[in-house]
Backbone bond lengths (Angstrom), bond angles and torsions (degrees), N, CA, C in turn:
res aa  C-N    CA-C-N  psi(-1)  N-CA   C-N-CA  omega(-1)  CA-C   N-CA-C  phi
1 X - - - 1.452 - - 1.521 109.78 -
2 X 1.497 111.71 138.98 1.342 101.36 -168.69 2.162 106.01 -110.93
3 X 1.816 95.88 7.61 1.340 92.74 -164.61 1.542 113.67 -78.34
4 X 1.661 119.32 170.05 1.165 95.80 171.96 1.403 117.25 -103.52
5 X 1.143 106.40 145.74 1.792 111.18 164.35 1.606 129.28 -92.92
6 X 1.432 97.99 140.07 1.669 106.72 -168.32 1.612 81.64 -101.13
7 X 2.038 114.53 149.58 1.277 104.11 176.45 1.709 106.15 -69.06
8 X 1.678 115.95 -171.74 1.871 108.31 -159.86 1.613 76.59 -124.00
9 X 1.761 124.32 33.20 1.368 111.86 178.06 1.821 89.86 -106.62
10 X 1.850 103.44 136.84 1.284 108.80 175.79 1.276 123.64 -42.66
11 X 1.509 143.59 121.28 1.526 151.68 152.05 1.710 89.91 108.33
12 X 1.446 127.68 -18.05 1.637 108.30 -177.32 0.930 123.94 -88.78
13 X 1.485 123.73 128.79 1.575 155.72 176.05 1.332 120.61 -49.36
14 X 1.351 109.15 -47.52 1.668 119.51 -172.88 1.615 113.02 -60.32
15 X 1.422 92.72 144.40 1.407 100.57 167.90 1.705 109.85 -62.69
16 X 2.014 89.93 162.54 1.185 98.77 -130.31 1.890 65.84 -105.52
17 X 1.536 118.61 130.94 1.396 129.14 169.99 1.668 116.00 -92.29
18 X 1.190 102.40 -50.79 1.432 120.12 -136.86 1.722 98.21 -107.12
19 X 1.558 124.59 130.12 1.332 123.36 134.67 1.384 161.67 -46.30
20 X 1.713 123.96 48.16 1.040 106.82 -154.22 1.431 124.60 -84.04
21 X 1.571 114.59 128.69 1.631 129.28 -176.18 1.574 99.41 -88.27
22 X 1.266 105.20 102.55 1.467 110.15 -170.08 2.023 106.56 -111.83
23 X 1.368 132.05 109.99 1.065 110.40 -154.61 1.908 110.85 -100.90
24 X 1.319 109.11 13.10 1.532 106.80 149.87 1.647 120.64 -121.04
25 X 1.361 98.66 42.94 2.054 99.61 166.10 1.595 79.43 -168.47
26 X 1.678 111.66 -165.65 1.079 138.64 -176.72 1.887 114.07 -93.72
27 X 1.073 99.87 116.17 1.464 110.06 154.81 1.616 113.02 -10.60
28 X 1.421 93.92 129.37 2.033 86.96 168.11 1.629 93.23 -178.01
29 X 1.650 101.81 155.20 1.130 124.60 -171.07 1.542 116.42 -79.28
30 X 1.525 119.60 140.42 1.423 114.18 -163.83 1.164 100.83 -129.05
31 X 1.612 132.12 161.27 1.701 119.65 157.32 1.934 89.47 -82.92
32 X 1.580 90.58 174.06 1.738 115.76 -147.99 1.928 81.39 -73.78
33 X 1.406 129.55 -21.24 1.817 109.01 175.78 1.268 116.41 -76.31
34 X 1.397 99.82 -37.36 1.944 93.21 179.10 1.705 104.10 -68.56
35 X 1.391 138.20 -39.38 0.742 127.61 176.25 1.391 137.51 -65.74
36 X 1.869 105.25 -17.79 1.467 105.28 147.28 1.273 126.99 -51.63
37 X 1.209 121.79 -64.45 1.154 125.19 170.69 1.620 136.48 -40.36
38 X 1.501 99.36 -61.02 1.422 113.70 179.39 2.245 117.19 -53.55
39 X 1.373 92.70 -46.88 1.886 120.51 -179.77 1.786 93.08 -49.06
40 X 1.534 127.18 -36.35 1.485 135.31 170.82 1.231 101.90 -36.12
41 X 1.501 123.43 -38.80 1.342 116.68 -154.54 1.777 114.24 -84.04
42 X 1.273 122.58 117.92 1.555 110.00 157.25 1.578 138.09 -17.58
43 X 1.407 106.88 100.88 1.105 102.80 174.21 1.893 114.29 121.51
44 X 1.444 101.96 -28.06 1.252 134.22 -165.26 2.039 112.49 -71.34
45 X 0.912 114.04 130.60 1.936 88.21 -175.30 1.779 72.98 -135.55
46 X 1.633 95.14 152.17 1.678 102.13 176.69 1.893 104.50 -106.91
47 X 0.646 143.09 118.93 1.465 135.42 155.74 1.534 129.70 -101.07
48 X 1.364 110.35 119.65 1.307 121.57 -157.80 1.531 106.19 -70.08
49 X 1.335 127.87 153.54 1.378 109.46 -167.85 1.940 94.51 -102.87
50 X 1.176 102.71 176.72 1.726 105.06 -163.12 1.694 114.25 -99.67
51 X 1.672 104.30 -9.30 1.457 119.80 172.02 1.253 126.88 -113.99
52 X 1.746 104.53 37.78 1.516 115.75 174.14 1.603 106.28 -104.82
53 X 0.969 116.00 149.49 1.718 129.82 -169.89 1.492 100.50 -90.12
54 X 1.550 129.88 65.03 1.797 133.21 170.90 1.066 122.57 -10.93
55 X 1.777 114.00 -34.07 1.872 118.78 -140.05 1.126 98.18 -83.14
């Protein structure tokens, strides 16, 4: 995928890195801080997406 992603956390700007598999709401894309945070949670798995630029 070549589109870009905004993270799906309210008011944040950053591109969107991260997969979050969240298993009481819907899946949605995060930048890599909310997903520190959020991945804390039980139950939660993060998956990195494969068309983010690491470096």
């Amino acid at each position: 995928m070549t589109d870009i992603r905004i993270c799906a956390e309210n008011g944040c700007k950053r591109s969107g890195a991260v997969r979050l598999h969240v298993p009481w709401a819907d899946d949605r894309v995060v930048c890599t801080a909310h997903a520190r945070v959020l991945v804390q949670q039980e139950g939660v798995v993060a998956e990195p997406l494969d068309d983010v630029d690491w470096t």
